[in-house]
N, C-alpha and C positions, 0 to 999 in steps of 0.2 A: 545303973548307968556306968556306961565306960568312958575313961577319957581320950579325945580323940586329940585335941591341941589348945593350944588357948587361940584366942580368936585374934589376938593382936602379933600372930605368927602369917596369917593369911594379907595378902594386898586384895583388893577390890579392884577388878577381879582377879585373883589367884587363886593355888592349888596348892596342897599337902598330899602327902602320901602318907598311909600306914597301916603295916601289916600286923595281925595278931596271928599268932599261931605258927605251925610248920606242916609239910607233907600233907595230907587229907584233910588236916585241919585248919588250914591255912585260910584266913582272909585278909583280899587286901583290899582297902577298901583308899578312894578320891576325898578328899575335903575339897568344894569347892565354895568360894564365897562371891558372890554377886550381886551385887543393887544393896549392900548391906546384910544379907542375909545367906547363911551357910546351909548348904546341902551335903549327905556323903552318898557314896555309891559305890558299889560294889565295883571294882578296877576291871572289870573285863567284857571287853565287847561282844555285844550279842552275836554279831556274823562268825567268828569264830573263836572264841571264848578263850581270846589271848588278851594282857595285858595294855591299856592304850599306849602306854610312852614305853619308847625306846631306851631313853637317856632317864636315870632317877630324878623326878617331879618335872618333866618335859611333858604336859599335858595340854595345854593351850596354842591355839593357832596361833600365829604373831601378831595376828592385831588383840588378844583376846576376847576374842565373840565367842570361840567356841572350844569347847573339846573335842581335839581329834586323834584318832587313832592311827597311831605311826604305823602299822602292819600293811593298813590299806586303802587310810585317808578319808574314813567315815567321820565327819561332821555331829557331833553332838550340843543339843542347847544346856549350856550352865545350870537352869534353874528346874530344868524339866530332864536331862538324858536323852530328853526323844534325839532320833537319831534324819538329821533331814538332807544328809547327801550322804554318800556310798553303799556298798552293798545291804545294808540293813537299814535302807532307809525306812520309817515306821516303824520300827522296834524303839526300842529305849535301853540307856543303862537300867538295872537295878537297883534302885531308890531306898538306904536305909535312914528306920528316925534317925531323929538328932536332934536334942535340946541345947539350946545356949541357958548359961549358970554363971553364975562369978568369975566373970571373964572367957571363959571354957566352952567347947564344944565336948556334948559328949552325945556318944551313941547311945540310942534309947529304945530298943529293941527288946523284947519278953526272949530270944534263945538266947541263949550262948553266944560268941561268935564262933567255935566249932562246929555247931551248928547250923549255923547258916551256911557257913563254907560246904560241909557236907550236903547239903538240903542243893545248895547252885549246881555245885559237881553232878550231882543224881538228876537233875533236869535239864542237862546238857541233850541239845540233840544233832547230830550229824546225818 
């Protein structure tokens, strides 16, 4: 398991950001916490596999319902990704595990996170 944040960093609903890695092997992945319960996701939108927020941890629309994505104003849901307004509507973010532990979020995935970053990059499609 990796540690992602402690849980008493996030507001209900809010967001964290955090990158592991650099260059090819870079992931960055969303924490988000909602109804009491945290989600992470890989930081970049399906429509065109750019980063959601503009501004660091500017990821929620101002009422916070939803994640949206500063590039092009695609509408995601907090507990699911799915994507239900702009250009990618029916897509979704990328969904990594995640267990809560003594206080902590951590990522709970079998690769690496090098891996995974490499694995998104290779399934990009234009």
């Amino acid at each position: 398991m990796i540690f992602l944040c402690r849980v008493a960093e996030l507001s209900d609903p809010g967001t964290k950001n955090v990158v592991f890695g650099e260059g090819e092997d870079e992931l960055d992945v969303v924490i988000v916490k909602t109804q009491g319960t945290a989600y992470a996701y890989i930081n970049s939108c399906p429509h065109q596999f750019i980063p959601l927020e503009t501004f660091p941890n500017q990821f929620l629309t101002s009422d916070k319902r939803h994640l949206i994505c500063s590039g092009h104003g695609a509408l995601f849901e907090l507990a699911t990704g799915l994507c239900t307004q702009g250009p990618c509507v029916g897509q979704a973010l990328d969904r990594l595990k995640t267990v809560e532990c003594d206080g902590g979020i951590y990522l709970d995935e079998a690769l690496p996170t090098a891996v995974i970053a490499r694995a998104k990059r290779a399934s990009r499609r234009w």
